[in-house]
Structure formats: C-alpha cells, structure tokens
N, C-alpha and C positions, 0 to 999 in steps of 0.2 A: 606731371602735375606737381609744383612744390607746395605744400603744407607745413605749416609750424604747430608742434605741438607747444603748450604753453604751461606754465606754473608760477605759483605764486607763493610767499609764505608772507605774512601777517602778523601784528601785534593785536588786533583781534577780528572781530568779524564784522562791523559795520563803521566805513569810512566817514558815513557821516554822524558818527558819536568820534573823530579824531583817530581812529584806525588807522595804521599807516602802513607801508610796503617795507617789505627786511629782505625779500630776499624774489630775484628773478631769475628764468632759466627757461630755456626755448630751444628745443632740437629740430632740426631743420629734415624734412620728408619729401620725398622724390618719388612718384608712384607708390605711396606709403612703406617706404624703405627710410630709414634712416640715411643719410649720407656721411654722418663725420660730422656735419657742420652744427656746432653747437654755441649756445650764447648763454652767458653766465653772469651776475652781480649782483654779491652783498650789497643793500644800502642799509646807510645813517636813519634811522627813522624821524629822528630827531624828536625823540620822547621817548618813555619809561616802554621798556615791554614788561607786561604782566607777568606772576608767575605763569598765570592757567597757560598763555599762549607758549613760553618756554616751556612746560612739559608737556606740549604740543610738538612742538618742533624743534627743541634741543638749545634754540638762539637764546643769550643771554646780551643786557647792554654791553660786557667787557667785548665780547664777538662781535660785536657793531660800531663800536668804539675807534676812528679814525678811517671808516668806511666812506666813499663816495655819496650826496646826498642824491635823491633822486633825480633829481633837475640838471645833474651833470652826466649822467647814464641817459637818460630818456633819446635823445636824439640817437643813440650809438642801439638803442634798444627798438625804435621806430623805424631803422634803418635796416637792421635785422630783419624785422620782421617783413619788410615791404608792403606787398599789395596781396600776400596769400592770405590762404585760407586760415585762421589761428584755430585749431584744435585745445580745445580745455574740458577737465571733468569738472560739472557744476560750473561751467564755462561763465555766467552771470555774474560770479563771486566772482571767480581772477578780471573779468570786464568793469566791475563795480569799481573795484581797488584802480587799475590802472587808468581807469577816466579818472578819477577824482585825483590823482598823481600828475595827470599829465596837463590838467585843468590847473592845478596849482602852479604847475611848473609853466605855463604859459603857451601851452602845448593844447591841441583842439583832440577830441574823445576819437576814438577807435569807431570804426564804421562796425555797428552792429550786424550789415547783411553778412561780414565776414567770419561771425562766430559759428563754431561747430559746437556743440556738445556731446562730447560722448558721455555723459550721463544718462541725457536722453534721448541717445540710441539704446544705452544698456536698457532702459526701462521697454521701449519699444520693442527689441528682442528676450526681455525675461522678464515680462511683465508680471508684477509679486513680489517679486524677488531682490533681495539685496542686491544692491547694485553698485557699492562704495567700490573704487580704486582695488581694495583686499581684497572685496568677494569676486570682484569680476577676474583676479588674478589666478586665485584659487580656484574657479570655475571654468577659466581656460588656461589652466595649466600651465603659467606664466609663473615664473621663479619669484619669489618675495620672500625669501629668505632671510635678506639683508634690510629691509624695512624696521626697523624697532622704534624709528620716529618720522614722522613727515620731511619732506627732503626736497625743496621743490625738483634738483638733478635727478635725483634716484627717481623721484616719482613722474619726472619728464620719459623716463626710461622704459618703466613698467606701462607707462598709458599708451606709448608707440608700440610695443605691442599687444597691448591688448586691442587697439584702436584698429590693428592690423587685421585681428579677428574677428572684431566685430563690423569690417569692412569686407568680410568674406576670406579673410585666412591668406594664407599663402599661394601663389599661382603654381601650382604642380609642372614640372618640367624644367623648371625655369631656374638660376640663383642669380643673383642682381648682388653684385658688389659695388662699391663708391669709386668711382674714380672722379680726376681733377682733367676739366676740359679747360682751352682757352677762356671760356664765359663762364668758369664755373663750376660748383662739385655737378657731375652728373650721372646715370647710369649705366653701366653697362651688360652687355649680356654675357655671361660668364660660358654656361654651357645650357643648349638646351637640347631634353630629347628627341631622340630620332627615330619616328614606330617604323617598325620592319612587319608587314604580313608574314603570318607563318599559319601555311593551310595546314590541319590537322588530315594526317594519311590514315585511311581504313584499311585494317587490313582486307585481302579477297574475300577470303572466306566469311568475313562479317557484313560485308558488304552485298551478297549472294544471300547470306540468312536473312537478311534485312528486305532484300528484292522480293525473297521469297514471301515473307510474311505481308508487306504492304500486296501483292498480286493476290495471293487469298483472303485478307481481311478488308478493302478499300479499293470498290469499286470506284472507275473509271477519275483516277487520282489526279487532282490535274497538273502538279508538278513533272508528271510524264508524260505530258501531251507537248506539242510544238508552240509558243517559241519556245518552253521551259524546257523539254526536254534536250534542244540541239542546243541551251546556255544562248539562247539569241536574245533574250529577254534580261532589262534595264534594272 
C-alpha cells in the first residue's frame, strides 16, 4: 500500500488573507515503511515573509530569493504524489495551502477523500492529551533532537514514524528494507522469524510427585481419562 506523508511550511497561516507556500516535502511509504523515495521544493512565495513565520521556520526572503515559483513545481509535485493516500499532521492546513496554490496555478484542488490526519488519530488515541508533532514524539519515543525549528524534511521524517505507531507499531518478526523493482521502489522481505516448538522436559521424579499429589487431592481428574489421557484429543 503506497502513502505519502506530506509537509508544508508557510508565510503564515491563512491563504485567503494572501498566505502563500515556501516550502514542500513528501516521503513516499510502502506498507508504512519509508522507501527512499522523497520529494522536495523551496518555492518563490512571491511576497514578504513575516518576521513571526521566519522565527517559525528559519526561511528568510534572501532563502527564497531566485527559488522555483509554485506553478513551475506543482505538476512535478501532483505527479509525486499520484493517486495515494496523503498523510499530514493538521492535514486541513497543508490541504488549505496547497488547493489555493494549485487553484491559482491553474491546477484543480486535491480530492479531499484522500486526506489522512494523523492529528486526528493522535487525538483519537490520547484523547486530552497534547498531540503536536513534539509531544506525540516524546510520547513514542521518536528522536527530535534535531528539531529547533519547523522543517517541513525533518518534520516529513519524524511524522512517518510516529504515523507508523500510531498505525500499530512495527510488525514483530519481520525487517522490510527498500529495494528498487522494474515498476518501482518496493519492499522487500529481509529476514523473517522462524518459531521452533521446544517441549519443556520434567524431570521423573517431579513428574511422580506431581502424579502423586493430583491422585490424592482431585478426584476423578478428567485430563486422565481417555481421549486425554492416550493424547488422542484435538
């Protein structure tokens, strides 16, 4: 199953007050593994970004300054993503921005059945509870170390795994690395385990105290009667 997880970053937070897109980034998921395959680009906003949103997310206009404008990205970034699932936290905001992006650029809005939020999974499983990008990191144990500003890469990074756990975690047994098929990145099965029965042996003499004690405490026992006792029983 492929899924894109998605990111955004902003010169501020509502497109129809003239907000515009700076920066995109979309990691490509394959049974919610990462594969390798990644999609990145600065654009031109073509307007002032604020202070407030640069000490948000680090971008200044000199950073933006001879960047791709949206409308020249959009088809390269539409194509990306295809027909999957788009994965976003507060998934409404990065949906908001990029319809009003693609709406100007000449491009028709993103099919809303295809948004995921893991926001509102987080809320669904810790209901109360902070549920920002940070706290769901800190709360499964996902590295955010390197976090000190909003990033829509770094934060495409941190959401595929968190996304992964709040998808039920990793599949025990199992490691799935990326490989590159004729059609495609896809996955593979690296190693998985192999349970071996291992009957636990009694010794004799424990095995006699034990006979001994179920014949005078437990009358007419039924694991000692037939089929049970000749093992003929399912």
């Amino acid at each position: 199953m492929r899924q894109i997880i998605l990111d955004t970053e902003t010169t501020g937070l509502d497109p129809s007050q003239g907000d515009r897109v700076i920066e995109i980034a979309a990691v490509e998921l394959v049974n919610l593994l990462p594969t390798g395959v990644t999609f990145h680009r600065l654009v031109d906003p073509e307007r002032d970004i604020p202070a407030d949103a640069t000490r948000i997310h680090g971008f200044t206009n000199a950073d933006l300054a001879g960047k791709p404008k949206f409308a020249e990205v959009a088809a390269d970034m539409l194509a990306f993503l295809g027909d999957a699932p788009i994965v976003a936290h507060n998934a409404a905001f990065d949906f908001g921005f990029l319809d009003a992006e693609l709406v100007r650029a000449g491009f028709g809005k993103l099919d809303r059945s295809r948004m995921v939020d893991s926001l509102m999974l987080a809320k669904e499983r810790y209901p109360g509870m902070p549920n920002s990008l940070d706290a769901l990191c800190r709360r499964l144990g996902v590295d955010n170390s390197m976090r000190s500003s909003h990033n829509a890469v770094l934060d495409c990074g941190l959401l595929a795994q968190v996304y992964l756990e709040l998808m039920g975690g990793k599949q025990p047994g199992f490691e799935l690395a990326a490989a590159t098929g004729g059609n495609g990145p896809v996955l593979a099965v690296v190693e998985a385990v192999e349970w071996v029965s291992r009957p636990i042996v009694v010794p004799a003499e424990r095995a006699a105290a034990h006979a001994a004690f179920v014949a005078a405490k437990v009358k007419d026992a039924l694991w000692l009667k037939p089929p049970f006792a000749s093992g003929e029983a399912g």
